[in-house]
C-alpha positions as CSV (number, residue, x, y, z in Angstrom):
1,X,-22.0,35.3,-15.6
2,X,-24.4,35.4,-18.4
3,X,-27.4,32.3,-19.0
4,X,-24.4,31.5,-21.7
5,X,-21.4,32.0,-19.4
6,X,-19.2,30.1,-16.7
7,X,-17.6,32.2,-13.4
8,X,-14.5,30.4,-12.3
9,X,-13.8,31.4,-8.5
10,X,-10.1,30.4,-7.1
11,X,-7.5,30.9,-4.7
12,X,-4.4,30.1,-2.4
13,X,-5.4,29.1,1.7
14,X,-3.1,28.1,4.8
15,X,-6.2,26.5,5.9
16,X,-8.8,23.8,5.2
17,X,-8.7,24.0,1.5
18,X,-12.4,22.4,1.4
19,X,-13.9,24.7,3.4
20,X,-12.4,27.6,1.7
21,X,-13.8,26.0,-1.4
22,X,-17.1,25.6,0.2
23,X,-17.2,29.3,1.1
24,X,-16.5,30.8,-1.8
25,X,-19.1,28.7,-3.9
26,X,-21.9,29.8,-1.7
27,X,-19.9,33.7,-1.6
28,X,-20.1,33.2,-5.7
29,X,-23.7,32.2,-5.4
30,X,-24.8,35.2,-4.1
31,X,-21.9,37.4,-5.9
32,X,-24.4,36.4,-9.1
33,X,-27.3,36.5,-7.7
34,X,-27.9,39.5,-5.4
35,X,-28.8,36.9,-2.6
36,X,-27.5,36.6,0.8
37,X,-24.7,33.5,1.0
38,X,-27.0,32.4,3.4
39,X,-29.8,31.5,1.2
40,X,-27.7,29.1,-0.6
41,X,-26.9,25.5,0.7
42,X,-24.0,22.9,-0.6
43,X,-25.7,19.4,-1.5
44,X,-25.0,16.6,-3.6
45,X,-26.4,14.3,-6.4
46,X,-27.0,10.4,-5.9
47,X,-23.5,10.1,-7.8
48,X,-21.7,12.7,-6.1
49,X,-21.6,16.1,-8.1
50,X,-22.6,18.8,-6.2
51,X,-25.3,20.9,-6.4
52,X,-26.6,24.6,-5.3
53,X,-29.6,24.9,-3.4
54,X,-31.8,28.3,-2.4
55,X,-33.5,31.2,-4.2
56,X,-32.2,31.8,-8.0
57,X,-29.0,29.3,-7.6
58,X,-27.3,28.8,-9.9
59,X,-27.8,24.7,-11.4
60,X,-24.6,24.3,-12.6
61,X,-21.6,24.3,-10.4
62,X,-18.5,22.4,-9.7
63,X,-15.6,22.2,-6.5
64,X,-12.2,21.3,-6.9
65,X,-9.6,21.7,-4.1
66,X,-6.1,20.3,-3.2
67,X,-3.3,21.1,-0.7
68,X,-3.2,24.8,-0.1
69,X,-5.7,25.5,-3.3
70,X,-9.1,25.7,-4.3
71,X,-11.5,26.1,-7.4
72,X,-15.2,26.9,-7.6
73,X,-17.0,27.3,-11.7
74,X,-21.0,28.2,-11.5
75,X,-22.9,28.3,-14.6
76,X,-26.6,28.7,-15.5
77,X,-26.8,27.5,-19.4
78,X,-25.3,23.3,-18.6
79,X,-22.7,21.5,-16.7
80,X,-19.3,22.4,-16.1
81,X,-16.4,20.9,-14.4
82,X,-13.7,22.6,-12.6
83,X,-10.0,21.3,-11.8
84,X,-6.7,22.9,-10.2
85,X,-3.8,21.1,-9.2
86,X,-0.4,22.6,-7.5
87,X,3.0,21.3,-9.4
88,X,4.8,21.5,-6.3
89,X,2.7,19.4,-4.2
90,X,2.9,16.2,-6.5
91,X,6.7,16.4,-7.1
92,X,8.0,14.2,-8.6
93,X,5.9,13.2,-10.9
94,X,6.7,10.4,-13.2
95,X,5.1,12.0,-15.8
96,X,5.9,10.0,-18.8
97,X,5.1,6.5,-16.8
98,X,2.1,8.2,-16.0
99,X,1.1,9.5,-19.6
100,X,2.2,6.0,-21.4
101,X,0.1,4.1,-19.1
102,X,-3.2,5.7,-18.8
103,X,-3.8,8.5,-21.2
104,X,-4.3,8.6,-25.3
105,X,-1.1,7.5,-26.9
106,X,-1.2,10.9,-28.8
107,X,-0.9,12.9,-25.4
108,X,1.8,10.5,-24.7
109,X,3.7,11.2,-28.0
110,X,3.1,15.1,-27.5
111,X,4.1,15.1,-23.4
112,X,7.6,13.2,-24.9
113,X,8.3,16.3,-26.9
114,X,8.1,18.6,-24.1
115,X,11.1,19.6,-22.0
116,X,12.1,16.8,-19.1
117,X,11.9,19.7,-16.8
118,X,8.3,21.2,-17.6
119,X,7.1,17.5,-18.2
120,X,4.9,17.5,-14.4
121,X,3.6,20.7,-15.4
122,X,2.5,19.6,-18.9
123,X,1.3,16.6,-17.5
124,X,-1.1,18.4,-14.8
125,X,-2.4,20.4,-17.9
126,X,-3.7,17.1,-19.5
127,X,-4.7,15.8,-16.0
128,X,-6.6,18.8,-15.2
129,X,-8.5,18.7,-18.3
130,X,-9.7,15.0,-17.8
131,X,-10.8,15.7,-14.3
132,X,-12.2,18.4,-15.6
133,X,-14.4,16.8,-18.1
134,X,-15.4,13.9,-15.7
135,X,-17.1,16.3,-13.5
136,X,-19.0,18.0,-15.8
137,X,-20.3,14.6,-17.5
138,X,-21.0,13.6,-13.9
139,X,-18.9,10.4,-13.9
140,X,-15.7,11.6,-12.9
141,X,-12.7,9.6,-14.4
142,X,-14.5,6.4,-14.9
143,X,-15.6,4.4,-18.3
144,X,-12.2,5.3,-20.0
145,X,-12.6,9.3,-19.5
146,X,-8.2,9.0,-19.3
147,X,-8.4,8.1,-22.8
148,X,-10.8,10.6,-24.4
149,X,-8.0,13.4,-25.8
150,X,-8.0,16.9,-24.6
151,X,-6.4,19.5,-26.1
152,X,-2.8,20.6,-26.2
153,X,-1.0,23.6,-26.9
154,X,1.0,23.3,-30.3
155,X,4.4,24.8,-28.2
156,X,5.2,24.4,-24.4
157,X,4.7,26.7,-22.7
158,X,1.8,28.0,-24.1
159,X,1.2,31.8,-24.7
160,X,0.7,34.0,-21.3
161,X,-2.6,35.0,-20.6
162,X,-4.5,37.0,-18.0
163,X,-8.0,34.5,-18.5
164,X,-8.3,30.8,-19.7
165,X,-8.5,30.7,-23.9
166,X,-11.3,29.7,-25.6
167,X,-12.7,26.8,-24.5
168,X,-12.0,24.2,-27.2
169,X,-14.5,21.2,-28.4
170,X,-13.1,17.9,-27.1
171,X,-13.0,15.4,-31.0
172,X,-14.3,12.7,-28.7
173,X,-17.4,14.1,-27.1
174,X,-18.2,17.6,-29.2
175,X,-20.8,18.4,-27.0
176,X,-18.1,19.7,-23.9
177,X,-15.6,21.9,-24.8
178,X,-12.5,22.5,-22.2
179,X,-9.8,24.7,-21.7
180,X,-6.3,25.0,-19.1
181,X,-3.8,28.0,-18.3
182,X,-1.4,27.7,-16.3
183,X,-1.3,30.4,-12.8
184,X,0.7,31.6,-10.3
185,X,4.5,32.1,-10.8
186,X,6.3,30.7,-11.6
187,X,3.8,28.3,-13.6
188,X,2.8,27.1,-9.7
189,X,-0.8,26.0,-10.5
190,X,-2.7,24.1,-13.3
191,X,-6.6,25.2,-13.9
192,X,-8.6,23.3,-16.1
193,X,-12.8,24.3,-17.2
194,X,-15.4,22.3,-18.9
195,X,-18.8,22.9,-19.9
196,X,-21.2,22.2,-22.1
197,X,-22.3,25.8,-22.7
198,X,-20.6,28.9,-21.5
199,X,-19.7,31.0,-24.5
200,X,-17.4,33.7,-22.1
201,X,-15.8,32.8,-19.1
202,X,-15.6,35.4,-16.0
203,X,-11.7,34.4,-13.9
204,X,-11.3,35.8,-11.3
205,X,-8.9,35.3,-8.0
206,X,-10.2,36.0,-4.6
207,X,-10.5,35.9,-1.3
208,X,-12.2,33.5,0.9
209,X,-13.9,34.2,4.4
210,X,-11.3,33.8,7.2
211,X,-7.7,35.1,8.0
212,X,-5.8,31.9,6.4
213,X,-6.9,32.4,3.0
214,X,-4.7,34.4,0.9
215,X,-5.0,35.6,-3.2
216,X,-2.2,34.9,-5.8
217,X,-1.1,37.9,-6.7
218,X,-2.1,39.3,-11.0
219,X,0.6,37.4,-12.8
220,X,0.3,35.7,-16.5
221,X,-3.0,33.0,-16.3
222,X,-4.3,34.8,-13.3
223,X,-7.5,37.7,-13.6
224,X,-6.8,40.7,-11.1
225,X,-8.7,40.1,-7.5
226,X,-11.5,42.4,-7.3
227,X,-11.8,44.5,-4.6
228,X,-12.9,43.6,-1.0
């Protein structure tokens, strides 16, 4: 990670998905650093976003985990906001209800044109984006962040990839840009980054401490594990 770069940290667990999570942010810490995981310590701001403590951390950072999943994002240059969902684990979605009700009636109209069947999936990769972008504005999905657009691909699904695209300037805040892909096979997972700075963002799928964590396998929207 460079003072204009993001490092987005994930992975798959049998265990506590937090605590994986946890782990790995302090494990990234120190990957970027050259410091001991030790030196670092998870806190958190007055309004809930969490920050790095210890020698050289990092300032920016955001957590996201779910059932089975987690998601870590450090960066040094501003904030950044990190989300991953799991398709399976919210099935069914009513994703249209959904989309009609709370998000901008263009994402609406664009997650109608997408097939009934991929419809949860496209749906995550709007929802991922907005929880993305509430986290790294530090107000989560409050003061009508579910109606500020995100962007979509022009075709579903949208082109394989082996790192998340360029991140994208949102119309209705042009000072965060944000960006999705899609992970696992086949299309499992939904990953979402915001920031306000990184020029180049490292992916990167790895392992957490502890026996019940495991890494998705390289597939389209996933960057190779490095080794242990």
């Amino acid at each position: 990670m460079g003072d204009a770069g993001a490092t987005v940290l994930w992975g798959l667990t049998a265990g506590d998905a937090r605590a994986a999570a946890h782990t790995a942010l302090l494990h990234g810490a120190a990957r970027l650093t050259g410091k001991p995981a030790d030196a670092f310590r998870l806190t958190h701001e007055p309004g809930g976003r969490p920050r790095l403590t210890g020698p050289a951390a990092p300032p920016h950072v955001s957590v996201s985990h779910g059932r089975g999943i987690w998601a870590v994002a450090l960066a040094a240059a501003g904030p950044v906001g990190v989300d991953v969902e799991t398709v399976e684990a919210v099935r069914p979605v009513p994703a249209l209800r959904l989309a009609e009700r709370w998000l901008d009636a263009a994402e609406a109209k664009w997650l109608r044109g997408v097939p009934p069947a991929a419809r949860a999936t496209a749906f995550l990769w709007l929802w991922t984006q907005k929880e993305a972008v509430g986290k790294a504005r530090g107000q989560g999905l409050r003061d009508g962040s579910l109606r500020r657009p995100v962007p979509v691909p022009e075709h579903w699904p949208p082109p394989a990839r082996g790192a998340l695209p360029a991140l994208a300037p949102l119309a209705a805040d042009p000072d965060l840009s944000c960006a999705a892909l899609l992970a696992g096979a086949p299309h499992a997972h939904v990953l979402a980054l915001a920031s306000a700075a990184p020029t180049a963002v490292e992916l990167s799928a790895v392992p957490s401490t502890g026996a019940a964590t495991r890494v998705p396998p390289p597939c389209a929207g996933t960057a190779p594990a490095p080794p242990p």
